[in-house]
C-alpha positions in Angstrom: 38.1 28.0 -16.5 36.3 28.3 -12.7 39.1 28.9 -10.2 38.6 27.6 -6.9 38.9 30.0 -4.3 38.3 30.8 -0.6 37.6 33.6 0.7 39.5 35.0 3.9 37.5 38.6 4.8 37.1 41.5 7.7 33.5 42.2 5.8 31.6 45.1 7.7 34.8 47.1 8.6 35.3 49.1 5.5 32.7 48.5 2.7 35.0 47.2 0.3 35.0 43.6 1.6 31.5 43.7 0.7 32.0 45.2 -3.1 34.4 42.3 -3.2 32.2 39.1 -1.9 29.5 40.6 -4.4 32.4 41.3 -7.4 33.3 37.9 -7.1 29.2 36.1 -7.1 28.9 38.4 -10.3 31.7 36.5 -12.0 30.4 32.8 -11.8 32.4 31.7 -15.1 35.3 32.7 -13.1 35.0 31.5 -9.5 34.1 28.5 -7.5 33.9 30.0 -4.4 33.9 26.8 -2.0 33.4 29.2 1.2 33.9 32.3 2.7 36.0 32.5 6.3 35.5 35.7 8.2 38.2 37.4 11.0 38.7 40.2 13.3 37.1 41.3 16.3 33.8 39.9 15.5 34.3 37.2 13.1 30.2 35.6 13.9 28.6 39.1 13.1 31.0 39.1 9.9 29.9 35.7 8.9 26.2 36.7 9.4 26.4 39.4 7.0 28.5 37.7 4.6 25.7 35.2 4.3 23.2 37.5 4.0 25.0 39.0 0.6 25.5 34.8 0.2 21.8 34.5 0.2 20.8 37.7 -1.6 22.7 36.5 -4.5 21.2 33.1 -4.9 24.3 30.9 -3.3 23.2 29.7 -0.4 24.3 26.5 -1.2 28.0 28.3 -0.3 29.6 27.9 3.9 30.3 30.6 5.8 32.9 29.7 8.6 34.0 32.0 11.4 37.5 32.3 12.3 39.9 34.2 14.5 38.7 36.8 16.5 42.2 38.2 17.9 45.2 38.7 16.4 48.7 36.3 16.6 50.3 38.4 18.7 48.1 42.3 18.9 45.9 44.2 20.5 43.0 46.3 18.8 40.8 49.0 19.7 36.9 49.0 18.3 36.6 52.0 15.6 34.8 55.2 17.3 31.3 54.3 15.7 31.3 50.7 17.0 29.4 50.0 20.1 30.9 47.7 23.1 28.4 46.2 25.1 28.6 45.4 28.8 30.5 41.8 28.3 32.6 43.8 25.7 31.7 42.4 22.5 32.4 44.8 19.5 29.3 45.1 18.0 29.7 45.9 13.8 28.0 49.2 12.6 26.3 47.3 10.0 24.7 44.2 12.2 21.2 44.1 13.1 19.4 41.5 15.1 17.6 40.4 12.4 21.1 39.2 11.0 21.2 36.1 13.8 18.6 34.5 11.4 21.1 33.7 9.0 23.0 30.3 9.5 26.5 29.9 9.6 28.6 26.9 9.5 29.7 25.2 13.1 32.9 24.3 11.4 36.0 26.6 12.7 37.2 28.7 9.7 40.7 28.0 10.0 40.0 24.1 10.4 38.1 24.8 7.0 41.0 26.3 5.0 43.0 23.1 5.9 40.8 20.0 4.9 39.7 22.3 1.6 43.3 22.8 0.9 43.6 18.9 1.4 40.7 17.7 -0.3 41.9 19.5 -3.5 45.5 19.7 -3.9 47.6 22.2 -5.7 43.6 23.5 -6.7 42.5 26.5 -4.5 43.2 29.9 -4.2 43.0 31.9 -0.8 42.6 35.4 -1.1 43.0 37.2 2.0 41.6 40.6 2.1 41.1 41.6 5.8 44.5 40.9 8.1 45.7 37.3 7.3 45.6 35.7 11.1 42.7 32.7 9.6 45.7 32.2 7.0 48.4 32.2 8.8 47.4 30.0 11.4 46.4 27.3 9.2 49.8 27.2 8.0 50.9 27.4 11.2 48.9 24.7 12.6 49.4 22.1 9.5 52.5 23.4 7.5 52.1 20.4 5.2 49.2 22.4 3.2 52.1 24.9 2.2 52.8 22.8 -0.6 49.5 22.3 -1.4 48.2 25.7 -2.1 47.8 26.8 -5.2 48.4 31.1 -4.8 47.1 33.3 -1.8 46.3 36.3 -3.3 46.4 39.3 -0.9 45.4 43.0 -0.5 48.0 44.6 1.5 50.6 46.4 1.8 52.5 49.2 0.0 55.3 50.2 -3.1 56.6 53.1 -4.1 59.4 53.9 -6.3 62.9 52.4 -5.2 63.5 49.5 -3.7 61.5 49.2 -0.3 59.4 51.6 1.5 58.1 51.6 5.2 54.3 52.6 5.0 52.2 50.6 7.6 49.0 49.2 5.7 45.9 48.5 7.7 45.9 44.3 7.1 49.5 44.0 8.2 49.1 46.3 10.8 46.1 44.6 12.5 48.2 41.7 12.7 51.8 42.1 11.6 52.9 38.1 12.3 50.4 36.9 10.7 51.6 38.9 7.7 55.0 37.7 8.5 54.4 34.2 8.5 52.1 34.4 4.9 54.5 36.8 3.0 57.5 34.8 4.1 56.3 31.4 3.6 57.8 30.6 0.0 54.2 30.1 -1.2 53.4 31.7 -4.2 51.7 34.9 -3.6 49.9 37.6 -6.0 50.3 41.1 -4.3 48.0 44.2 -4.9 49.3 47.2 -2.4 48.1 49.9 -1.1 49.3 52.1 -3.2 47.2 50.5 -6.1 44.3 50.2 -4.8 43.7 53.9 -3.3 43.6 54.8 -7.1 40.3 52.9 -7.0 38.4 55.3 -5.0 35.2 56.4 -6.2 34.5 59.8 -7.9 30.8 61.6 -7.1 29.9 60.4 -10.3 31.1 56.9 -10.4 29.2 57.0 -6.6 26.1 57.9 -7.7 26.7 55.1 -10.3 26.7 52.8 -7.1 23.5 54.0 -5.7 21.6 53.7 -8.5 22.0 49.9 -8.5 19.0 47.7 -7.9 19.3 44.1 -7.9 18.6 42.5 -4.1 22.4 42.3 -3.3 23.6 45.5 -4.7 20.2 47.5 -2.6 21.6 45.7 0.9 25.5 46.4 0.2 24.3 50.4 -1.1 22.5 50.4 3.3 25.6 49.3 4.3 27.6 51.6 2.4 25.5 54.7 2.9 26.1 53.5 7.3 29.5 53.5 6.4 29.9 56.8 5.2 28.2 58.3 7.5 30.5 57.0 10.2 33.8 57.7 8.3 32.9 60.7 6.1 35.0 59.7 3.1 34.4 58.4 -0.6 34.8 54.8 -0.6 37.5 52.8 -2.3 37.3 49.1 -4.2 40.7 48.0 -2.4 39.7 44.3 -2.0 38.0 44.2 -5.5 41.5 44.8 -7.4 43.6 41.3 -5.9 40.1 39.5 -7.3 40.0 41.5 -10.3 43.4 40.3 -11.6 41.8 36.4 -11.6 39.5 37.6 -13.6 41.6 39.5 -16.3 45.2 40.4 -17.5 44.4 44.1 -18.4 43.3 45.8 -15.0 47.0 45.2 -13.3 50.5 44.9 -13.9 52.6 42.9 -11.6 56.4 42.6 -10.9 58.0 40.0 -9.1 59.2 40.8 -5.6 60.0 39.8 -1.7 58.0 41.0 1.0 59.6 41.1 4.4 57.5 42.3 7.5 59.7 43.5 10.6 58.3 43.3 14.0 60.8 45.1 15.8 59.5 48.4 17.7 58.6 51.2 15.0 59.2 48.8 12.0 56.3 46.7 13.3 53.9 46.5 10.9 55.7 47.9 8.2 56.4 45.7 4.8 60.2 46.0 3.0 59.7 45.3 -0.7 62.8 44.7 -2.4 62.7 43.7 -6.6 63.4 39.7 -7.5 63.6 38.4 -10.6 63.7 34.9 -9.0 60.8 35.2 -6.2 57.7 33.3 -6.9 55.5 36.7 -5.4 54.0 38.5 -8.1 52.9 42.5 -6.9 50.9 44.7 -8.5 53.1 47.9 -9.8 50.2 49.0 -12.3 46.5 49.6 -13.1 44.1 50.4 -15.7 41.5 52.2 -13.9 38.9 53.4 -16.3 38.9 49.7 -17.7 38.5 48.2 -14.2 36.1 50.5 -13.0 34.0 50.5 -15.7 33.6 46.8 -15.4 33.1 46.6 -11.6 29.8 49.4 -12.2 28.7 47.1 -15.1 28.5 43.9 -13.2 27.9 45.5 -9.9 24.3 47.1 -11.9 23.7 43.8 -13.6 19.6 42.8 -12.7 18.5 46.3 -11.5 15.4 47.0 -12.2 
């Protein structure tokens, strides 16, 4: 059965957004993807390059819609290989010009979540895999659609062994009251932390796996990845892939229920308490069969090469 989903992404910071938009075009028995919503310093470039992977993959036909730029209630700094220009815009590492060819929707992204979340009731999935501030305000600005939502499924994050840990993941950290307001809204949530996904990241082998791919949309993710490691000297990791992956199939991740509390006070801030609930309605992921998962992802992620 196709799950309707939207997609809430930072695409073009780390390359995993990207590995994710593609995983999820790859599994078209699984998804109706009804749009993708972009966030985070510079949500139009974002957009752009979301529907360029949109386009290289044959959906056109699916929105792109740009959303929040800044944070509820932060401030950000742009990453040491991003350029400023003189108005200071952030400029992405992996925008070209070329890139302002590719049309977007005028809609506002966060205007979108609500009448989609409207127009099908108790249907759609948001997964959020970039910090949740598009998410958060449209509960904020229309708190009827809590109801109404099906699941947000999130990367974010972290859980260890005992009952809560402090860690400060990136997407809470970008915007810690965003998190607050999405973790702590009773709405059903499906959880994969940090501490999951890290297990994801890519051996030389299971890299080289990557490059070797083909098709139109795999060749244009592999420039941007190959950019991306440049800049950050690092192996990447499939962090957003794994929330998606457990819509897809039971037998990649285990989840437990939990609550998720996000403090904001001083050091805290941007931290996420995880104690164990046998009663919440928030589902996180507590464990993972990688070789099964990653297996898959290179399978699909190959699929038309020549």
């Amino acid at each position: 059965m196709m799950q309707k989903i939207i997609l809430d992404t930072d695409i073009a910071d780390d390359i995993d957004d990207a590995f994710a938009l593609n995983y999820i075009l790859q599994n078209p028995d699984a998804f109706d993807l009804l749009g993708v919503v972009t966030t985070f310093k510079n949500p139009l470039e974002r957009a752009r390059i979301a529907k360029k992977i949109l386009r290289l993959c044959g959906k056109e036909n699916v929105g792109v819609y740009v959303g929040s730029k800044n944070p509820l209630n932060a401030t950000f700094h742009p990453f040491h290989y991003e350029k400023v220009d003189e108005k200071g815009i952030i400029h992405l590492l992996s925008y070209k010009p070329e890139l302002e060819g590719e049309k977007v929707e005028l809609e506002n992204g966060v205007d979108f979540i609500i009448s989609t979340i409207k127009k099908y009731p108790h249907e759609v999935m948001l997964i959020g895999i970039g910090p949740l501030t598009n998410i958060a305000q449209a509960i904020l600005k229309d708190p009827s659609i809590k109801g109404l939502i099906k699941t947000i499924v999130v990367m974010g994050s972290f859980q260890f062994e005992g009952s809560c840990h402090q860690t400060k993941e990136w997407n809470v950290l970008v915007d810690p009251e965003a998190s607050k307001v999405v973790y702590e809204s009773g709405i059903p949530l499906r959880v994969v932390g940090g501490d999951i996904t890290c297990l994801s990241t890519l051996t030389q082998e299971e890299l080289d796996e990557v490059r070797s791919a083909r098709n139109p949309s795999a060749s244009y993710i592999n420039e941007m990845l190959e950019e991306w490691m440049r800049a950050n000297n690092r192996m990447p990791v499939l962090h957003d892939c794994l929330p998606i992956s457990s819509l897809v199939s039971d037998r990649y991740l285990k989840f437990k229920k939990v609550r998720v509390k996000i403090p904001l006070e001083k050091e805290a801030r941007g931290t996420s308490v995880i104690t164990f609930d046998s009663t919440s309605n928030t589902m996180m992921a507590c464990g993972f069969n990688r070789d099964l998962f990653i297996k898959d992802f290179l399978t699909l992620y190959k699929k038309g090469s020549i």
